[in-house]
C-alpha positions in Angstrom: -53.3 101.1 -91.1 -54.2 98.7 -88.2 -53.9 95.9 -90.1 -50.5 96.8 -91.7 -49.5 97.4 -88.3 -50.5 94.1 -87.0 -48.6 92.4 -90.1 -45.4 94.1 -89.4 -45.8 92.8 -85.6 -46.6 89.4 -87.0 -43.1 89.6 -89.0 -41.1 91.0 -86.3 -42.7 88.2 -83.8 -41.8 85.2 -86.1 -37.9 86.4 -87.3 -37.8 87.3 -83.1 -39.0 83.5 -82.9 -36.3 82.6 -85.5 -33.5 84.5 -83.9 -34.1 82.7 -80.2 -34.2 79.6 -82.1 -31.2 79.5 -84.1 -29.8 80.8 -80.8 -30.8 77.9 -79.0 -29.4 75.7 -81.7 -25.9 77.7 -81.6 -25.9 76.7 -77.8 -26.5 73.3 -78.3 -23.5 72.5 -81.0 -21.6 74.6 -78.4 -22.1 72.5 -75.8 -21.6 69.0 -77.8 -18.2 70.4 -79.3 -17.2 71.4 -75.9 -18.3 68.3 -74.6 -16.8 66.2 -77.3 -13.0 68.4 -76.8 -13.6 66.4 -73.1 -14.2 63.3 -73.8 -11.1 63.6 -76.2 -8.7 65.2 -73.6 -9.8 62.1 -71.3 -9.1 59.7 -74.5 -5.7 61.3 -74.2 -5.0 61.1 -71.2 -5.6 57.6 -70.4 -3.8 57.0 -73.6 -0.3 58.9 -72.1 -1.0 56.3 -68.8 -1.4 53.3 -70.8 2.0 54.2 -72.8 3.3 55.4 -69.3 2.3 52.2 -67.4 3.9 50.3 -70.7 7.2 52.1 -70.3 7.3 51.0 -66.8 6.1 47.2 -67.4 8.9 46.9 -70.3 11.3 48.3 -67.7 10.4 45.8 -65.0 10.6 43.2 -67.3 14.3 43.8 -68.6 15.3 44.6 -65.0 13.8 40.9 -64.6 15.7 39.4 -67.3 18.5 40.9 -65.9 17.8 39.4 -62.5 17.2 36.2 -64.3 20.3 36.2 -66.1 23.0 37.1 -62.5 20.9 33.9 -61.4 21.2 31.7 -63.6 25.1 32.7 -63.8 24.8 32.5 -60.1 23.6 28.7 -60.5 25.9 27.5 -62.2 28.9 29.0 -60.7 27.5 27.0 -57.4 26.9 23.9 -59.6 30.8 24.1 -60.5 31.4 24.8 -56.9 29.4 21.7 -55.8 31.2 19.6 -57.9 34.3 21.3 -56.9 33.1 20.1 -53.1 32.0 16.5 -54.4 35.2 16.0 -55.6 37.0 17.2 -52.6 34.7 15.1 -50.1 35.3 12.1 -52.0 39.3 12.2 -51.5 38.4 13.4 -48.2 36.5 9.9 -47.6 39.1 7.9 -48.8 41.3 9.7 -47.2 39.3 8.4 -44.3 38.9 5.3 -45.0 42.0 4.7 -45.6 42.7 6.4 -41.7 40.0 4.2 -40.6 41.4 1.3 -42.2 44.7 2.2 -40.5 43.5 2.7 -37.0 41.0 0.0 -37.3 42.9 -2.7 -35.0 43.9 0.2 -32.6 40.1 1.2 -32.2 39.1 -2.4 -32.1 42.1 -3.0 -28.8 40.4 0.4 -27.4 37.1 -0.4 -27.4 37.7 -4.2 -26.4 39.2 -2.0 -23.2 37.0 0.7 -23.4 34.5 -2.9 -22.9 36.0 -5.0 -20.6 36.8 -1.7 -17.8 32.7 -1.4 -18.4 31.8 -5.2 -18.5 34.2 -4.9 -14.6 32.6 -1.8 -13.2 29.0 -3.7 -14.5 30.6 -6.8 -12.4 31.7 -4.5 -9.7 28.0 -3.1 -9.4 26.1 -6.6 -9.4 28.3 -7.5 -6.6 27.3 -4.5 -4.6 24.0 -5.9 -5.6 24.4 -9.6 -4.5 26.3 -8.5 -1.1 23.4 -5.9 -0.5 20.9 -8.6 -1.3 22.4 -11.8 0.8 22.4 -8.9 3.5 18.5 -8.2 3.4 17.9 -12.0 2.6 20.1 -12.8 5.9 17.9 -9.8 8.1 14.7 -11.3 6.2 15.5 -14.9 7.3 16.2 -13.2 10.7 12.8 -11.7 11.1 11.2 -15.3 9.6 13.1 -17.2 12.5 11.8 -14.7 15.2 8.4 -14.6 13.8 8.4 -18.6 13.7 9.6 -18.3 16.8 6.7 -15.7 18.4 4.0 -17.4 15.9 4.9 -21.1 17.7 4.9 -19.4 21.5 1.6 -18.2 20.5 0.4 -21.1 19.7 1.4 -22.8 22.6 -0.2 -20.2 24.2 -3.5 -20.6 22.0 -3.1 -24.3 23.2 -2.8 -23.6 26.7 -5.5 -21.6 26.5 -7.8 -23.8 24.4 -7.2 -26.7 26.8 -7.7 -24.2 30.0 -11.1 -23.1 28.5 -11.8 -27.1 27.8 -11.0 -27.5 31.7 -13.4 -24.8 32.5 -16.2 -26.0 30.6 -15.9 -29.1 31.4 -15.9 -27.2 35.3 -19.1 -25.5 34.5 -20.7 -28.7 33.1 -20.0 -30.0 36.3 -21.3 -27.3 38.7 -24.2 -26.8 36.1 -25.0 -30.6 36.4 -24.6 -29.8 40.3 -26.6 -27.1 40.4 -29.3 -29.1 38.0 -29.0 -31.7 41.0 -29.6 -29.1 44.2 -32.5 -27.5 42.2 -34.0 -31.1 41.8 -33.0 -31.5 45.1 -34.4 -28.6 46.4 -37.5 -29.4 44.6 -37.9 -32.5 46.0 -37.5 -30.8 49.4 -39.9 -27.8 48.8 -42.5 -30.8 47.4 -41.8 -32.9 51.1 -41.3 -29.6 53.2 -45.1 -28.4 51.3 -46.4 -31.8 51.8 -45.2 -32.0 56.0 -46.2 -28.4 56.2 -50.0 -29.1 55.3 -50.3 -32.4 57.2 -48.5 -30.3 60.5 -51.3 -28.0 59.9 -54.1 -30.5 59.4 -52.6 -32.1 62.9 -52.3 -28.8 64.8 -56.2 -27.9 63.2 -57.4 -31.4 64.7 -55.4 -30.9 68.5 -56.8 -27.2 67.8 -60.5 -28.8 67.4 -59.7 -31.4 70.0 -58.7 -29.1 72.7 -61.3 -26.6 72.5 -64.0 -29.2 72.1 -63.7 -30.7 75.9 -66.6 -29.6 78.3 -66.2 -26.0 79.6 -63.9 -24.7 77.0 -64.3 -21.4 75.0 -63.9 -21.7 71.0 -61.1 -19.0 70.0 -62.8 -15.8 68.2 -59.0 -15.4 66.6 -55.7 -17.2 65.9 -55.0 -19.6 68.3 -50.8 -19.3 68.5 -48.7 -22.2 69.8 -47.8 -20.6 73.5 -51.9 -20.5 74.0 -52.4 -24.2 72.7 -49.7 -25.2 75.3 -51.3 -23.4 77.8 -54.8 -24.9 76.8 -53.4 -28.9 76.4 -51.8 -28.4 79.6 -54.5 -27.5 81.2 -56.2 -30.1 80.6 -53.8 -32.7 81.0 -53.8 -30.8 84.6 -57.3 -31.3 84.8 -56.8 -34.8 83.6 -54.2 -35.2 86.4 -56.2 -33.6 89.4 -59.5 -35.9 88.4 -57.5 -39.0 88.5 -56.2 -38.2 91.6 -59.6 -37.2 93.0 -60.7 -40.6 91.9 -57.8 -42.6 93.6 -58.2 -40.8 96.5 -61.8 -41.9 96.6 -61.1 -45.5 96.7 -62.0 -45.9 93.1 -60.1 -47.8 90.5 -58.5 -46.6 87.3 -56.3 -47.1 85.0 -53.0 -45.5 85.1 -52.0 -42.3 83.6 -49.5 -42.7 80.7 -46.0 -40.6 82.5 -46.0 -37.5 80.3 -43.4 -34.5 81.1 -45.3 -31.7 81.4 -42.4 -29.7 80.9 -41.7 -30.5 77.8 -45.3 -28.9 76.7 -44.5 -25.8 79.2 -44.8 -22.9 76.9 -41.3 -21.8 77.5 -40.4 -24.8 75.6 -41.9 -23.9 72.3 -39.7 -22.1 69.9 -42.3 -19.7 67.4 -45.4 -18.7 67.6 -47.2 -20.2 64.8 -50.5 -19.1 64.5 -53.6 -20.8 63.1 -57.4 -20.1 62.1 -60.0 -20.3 64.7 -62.6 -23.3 64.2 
């Protein structure tokens, strides 16, 4: 009984199986038919645009022709029209020739006019010009003679001048060549007064030694000046005087005293008070 039972369970497990599968199958031929009823409703689609979008491209190109067809007929009804107008302007230009031809010596006795009222007022203007210009050139030759005229006072001036500074140097040459000669001069003098100066001294030193030397006379301890070698020379010459007087009176012969003036060795007679070194 058990395994009946199992058998039949067996059987219904595998046609259960069987069932699912053929199921499965069902779905799948399902789907690709649905599927493939798509891909055909797409097909038809794009097959209604293509005819649409060839209905429209035929249309375009007969509205084209069309276009094509006014133009052309266009072109050629302004090809007549040109022609029309080429025909026209060429009686037009004889026309105008001929015109020109007429009025040719009239245009020819204007413009010789028209020419010679220019060619005048040209004339005209150039003698503005030439007047204008003699004008300046008159005030230029003006201004020349005035500056000739100031250029030769200054350079009679610039002579002047040159030959006053000439008189002056030559001036200065001279009172330099003077003043050449006083300083020579002056030379000379300062060389003679130097050379009288120290034999004055070496005199006054040696009446200086000579009068302090006699008997009874004191050497000076400081500058002897000349009012004090006065006084000491005439001193002695006093001295001098009284001794041969003493002597004449005592019957004794001498020789005479040579006549000095005393006053002329007075100190009031002496004008400075040189000074010199004690010996």
């Amino acid at each position: 009984m058990e395994g009946r039972s199992s058998g039949e369970a067996a059987r219904r497990e595998a046609v259960g199986d069987a069932d699912a599968g053929g199921a499965l199958r069902e779905q799948a031929r399902v789907a690709e038919l649905t599927g493939t009823q798509t891909g055909d409703q797409e097909l038809r689609e794009q097959l209604q645009k293509a005819k649409d979008d060839y209905s429209m491209a035929t249309g375009a190109i007969s509205s084209l022709q069309r276009q094509l067809e006014i133009q052309e007929s266009q072109l050629r009804r302004i090809k007549s029209e040109k022609e029309m107008l080429q025909k026209k302007l060429r009686e037009r230009e004889n026309q105008l020739q001929a015109m020109s031809t007429k009025f040719c010596s009239l245009r020819e006795e204007r413009k010789h006019e028209e020419m010679m009222v220019t060619i005048e007022k040209e004339n005209c203007s150039l003698r503005q010009a030439v007047t204008e210009q003699e004008c300046r050139l008159a005030e230029q030759n003006k201004l020349i003679s005035e500056l000739q005229g100031t250029v030769s006072k200054l350079q009679a001036e610039v002579l002047s001048s040159q030959h006053h500074i000439r008189k002056q140097q030559r001036a200065q040459a001279a009172i330099q060549s003077q003043a050449e000669t006083l300083e020579h001069r002056e030379l000379q003098t300062r060389v003679a007064l130097e050379c009288i100066t120290s034999r004055f001294e070496r005199y006054r030193s040696k009446i200086i030694q000579a009068t302090f030397s006699t008997a009874g006379s004191k050497p000076p301890q400081a500058e002897v000046t000349d009012e004090e070698l006065l006084e000491a020379m005439q001193k002695i010459i006093n001295e001098r005087m009284e001794f041969h007087q003493m002597l004449k009176q005592k019957g004794i012969k001498v020789p005479l005293l040579h006549s000095t003036d005393t006053a002329t060795l007075s100190p009031t007679s002496a004008k400075g008070r040189r000074k010199s070194p004690a010996r």
